[in-house]
C-alpha positions as CSV (number, residue, x, y, z in Angstrom):
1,X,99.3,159.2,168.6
2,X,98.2,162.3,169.2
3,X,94.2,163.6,168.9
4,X,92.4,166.8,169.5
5,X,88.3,166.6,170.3
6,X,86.1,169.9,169.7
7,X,82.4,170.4,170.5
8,X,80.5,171.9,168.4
9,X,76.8,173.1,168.9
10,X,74.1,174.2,166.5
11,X,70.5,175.6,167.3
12,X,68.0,174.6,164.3
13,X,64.7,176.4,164.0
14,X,63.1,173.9,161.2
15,X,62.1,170.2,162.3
16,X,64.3,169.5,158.8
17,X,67.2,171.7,158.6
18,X,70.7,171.0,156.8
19,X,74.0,173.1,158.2
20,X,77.2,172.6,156.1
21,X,79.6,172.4,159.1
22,X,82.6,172.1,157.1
23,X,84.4,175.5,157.8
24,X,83.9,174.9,161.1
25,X,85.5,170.9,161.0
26,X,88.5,172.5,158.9
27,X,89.2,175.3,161.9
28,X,89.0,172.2,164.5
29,X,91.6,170.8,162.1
30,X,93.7,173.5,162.1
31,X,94.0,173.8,166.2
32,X,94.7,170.5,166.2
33,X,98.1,170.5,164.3
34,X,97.4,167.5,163.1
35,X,98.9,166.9,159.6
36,X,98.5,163.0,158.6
37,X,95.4,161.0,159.8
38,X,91.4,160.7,160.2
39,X,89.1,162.9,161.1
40,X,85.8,161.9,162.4
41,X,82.5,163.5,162.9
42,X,79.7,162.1,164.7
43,X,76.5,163.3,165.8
44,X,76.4,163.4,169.3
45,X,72.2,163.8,169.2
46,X,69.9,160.9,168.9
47,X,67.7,162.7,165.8
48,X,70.3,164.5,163.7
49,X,72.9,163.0,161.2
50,X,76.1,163.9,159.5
51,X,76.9,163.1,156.1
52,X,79.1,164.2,153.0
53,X,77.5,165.4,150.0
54,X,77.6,168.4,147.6
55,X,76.2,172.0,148.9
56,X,73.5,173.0,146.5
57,X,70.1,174.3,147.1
58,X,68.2,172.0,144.6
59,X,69.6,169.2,146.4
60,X,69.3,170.3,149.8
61,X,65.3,170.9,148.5
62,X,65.7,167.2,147.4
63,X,67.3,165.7,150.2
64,X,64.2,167.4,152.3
65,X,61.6,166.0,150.0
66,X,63.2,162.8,149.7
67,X,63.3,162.4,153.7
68,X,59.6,163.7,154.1
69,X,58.4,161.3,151.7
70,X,60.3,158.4,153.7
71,X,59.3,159.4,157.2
72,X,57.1,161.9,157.2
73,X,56.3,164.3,159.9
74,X,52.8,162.8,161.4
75,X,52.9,162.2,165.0
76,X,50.0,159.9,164.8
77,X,51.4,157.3,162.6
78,X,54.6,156.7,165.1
79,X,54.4,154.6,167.7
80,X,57.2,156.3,169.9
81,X,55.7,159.8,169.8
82,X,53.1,157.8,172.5
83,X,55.6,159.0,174.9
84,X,55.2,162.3,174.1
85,X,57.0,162.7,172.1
86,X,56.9,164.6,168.3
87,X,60.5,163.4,167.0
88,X,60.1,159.7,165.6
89,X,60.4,161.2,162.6
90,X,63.9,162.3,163.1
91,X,65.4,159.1,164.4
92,X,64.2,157.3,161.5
93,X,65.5,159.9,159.1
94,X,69.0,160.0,161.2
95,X,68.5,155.6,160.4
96,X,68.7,156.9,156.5
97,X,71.6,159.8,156.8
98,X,73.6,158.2,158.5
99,X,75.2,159.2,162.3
100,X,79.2,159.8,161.6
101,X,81.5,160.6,158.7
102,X,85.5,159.8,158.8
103,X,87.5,162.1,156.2
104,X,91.0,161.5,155.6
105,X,93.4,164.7,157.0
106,X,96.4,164.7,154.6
107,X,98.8,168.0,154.4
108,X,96.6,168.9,157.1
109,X,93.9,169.5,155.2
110,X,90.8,167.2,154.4
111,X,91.6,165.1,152.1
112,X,88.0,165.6,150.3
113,X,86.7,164.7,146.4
114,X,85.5,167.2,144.2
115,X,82.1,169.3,145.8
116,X,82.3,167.2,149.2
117,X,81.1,169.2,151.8
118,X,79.6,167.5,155.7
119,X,76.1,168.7,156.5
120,X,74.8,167.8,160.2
121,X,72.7,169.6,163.0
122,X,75.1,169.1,166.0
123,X,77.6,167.2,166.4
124,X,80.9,166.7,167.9
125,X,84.1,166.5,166.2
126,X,87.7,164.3,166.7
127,X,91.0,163.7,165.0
128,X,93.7,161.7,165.5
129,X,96.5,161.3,163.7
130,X,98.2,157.9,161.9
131,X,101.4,156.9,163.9
């Protein structure tokens, strides 16, 4: 079997901020050489989350809204941010969107549906191909 692993890093300015990371996955497919398998990405940060969906700014604005209105941003109401801390918040919202994605690398391309794109904050990413 053979896999390739690639770190990637991103620097957010907004408490809520979505990066669609997928040009940057489909170049660590490409080094890899990797024609047949899986490819998974996972955050490797406690508050930020990876996920597929569609790359539009009305849903991105959704998505946002949606989130806030789950777990909103107010430090007071957490019981975590007594250590200190600002960011309970962003665990529970990584709870909802979810911590890892695993495409499908066929052709060695990602073997995607119509519009899928992978949003995240930072993450690390691995393949490995199907023997």
């Amino acid at each position: 079997m053979k896999s390739h692993r690639k770190i990637l890093r991103f620097n957010t300015k907004n408490k809520i901020e979505f990066i669609n990371i997928t040009h940057e996955v489909e170049e660590a497919l490409r080094e890899s050489e990797i024609q047949e398998g899986l490819c998974l990405i996972n955050s490797m940060h406690i508050t930020s989350s990876v996920f597929i969906n569609d790359e539009e700014s009305g849903l991105k604005e959704d998505w946002g809204k949606w989130l806030e209105g789950l777990a909103p941003y107010t430090p007071k109401q957490y019981k975590h941010n007594l250590t200190g801390e600002d960011n309970a918040h962003s665990h529970l919202k990584r709870t909802i969107m979810g911590r890892e994605v695993v495409v499908a690398v066929t052709g060695g391309k990602l073997d995607f549906g119509t519009w899928e794109q992978i949003f995240t904050e930072s993450l690390m990413v691995s393949v490995a191909s199907v023997s």
